[in-house]
N, C-alpha and C positions, 0 to 999 in steps of 0.2 A: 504494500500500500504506500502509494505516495506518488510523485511527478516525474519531472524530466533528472532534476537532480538524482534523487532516489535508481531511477532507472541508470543513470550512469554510475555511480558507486555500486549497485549490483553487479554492470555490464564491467567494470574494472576489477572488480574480486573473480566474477566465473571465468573471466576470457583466458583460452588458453586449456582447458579441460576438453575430453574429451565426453558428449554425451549428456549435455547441459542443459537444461532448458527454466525458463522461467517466464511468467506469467506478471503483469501489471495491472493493480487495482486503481484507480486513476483518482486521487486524491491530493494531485499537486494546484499550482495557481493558475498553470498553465496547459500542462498536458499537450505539448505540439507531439513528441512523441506518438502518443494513443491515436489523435487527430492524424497519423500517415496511415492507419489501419481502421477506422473505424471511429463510433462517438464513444464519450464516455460511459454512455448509458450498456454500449454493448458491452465495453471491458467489467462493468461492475456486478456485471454476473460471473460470480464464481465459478458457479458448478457450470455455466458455459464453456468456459476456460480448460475446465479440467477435465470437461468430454470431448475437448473439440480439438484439431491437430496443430501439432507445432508448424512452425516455418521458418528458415532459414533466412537470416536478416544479414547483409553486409556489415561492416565496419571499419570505421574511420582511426587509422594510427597517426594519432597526434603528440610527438613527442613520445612518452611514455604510457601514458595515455590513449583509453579509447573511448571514440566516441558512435553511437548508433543512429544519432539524426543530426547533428551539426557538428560542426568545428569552426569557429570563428577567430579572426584576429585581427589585428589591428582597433580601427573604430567600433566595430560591434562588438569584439570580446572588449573593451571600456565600456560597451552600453550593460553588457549583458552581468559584468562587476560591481555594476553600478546599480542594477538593477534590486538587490536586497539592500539597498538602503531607501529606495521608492514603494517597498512591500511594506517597512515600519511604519506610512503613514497611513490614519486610519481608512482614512476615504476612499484611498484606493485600493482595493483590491481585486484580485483572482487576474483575470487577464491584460486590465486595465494599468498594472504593475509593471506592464511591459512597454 
């Protein structure tokens, strides 16, 4: 359970196993991730999830690091660092943070 963040500290702990697979409850601010496959609504069935078949997703080697829906640098990786101090204010939030 959780967003885009959440989804890449998973994708950076399993990458490299063989035989892996994992599933996203979409519970971030954002969720572009879940939005490449589907709405939120479909990933927040569980038992969807865990009937239904995996699929093989590319990934991006950034440095040391990986990443499954973006890699940004320059101006957008400043926008996107920047972006958890736009999340502390109250008014704005979920996608609006962005």
């Amino acid at each position: 359970c959780g967003g885009d963040g959440t989804i890449f500290d998973i994708v950076n702990a399993i990458y490299g196993y063989d035989n892996v697979e994992f599933a996203a409850v979409p519970l971030g601010s954002g969720n572009d991730f879940i939005r490449l496959f589907g709405t939120k609504e479909q990933f927040a069935d569980v038992g969807a999830q865990i009937d239904g078949t995996a699929i093989k997703i590319d990934a991006i080697k950034c440095g040391d690091k990986i990443a499954v829906n973006q890699c940004s640098m320059g101006f957008d990786a400043e926008v996107c660092s920047k972006q958890a101090d736009f999340k502390k204010i109250p008014w704005l939030t979920g996608e609006s943070a962005y």
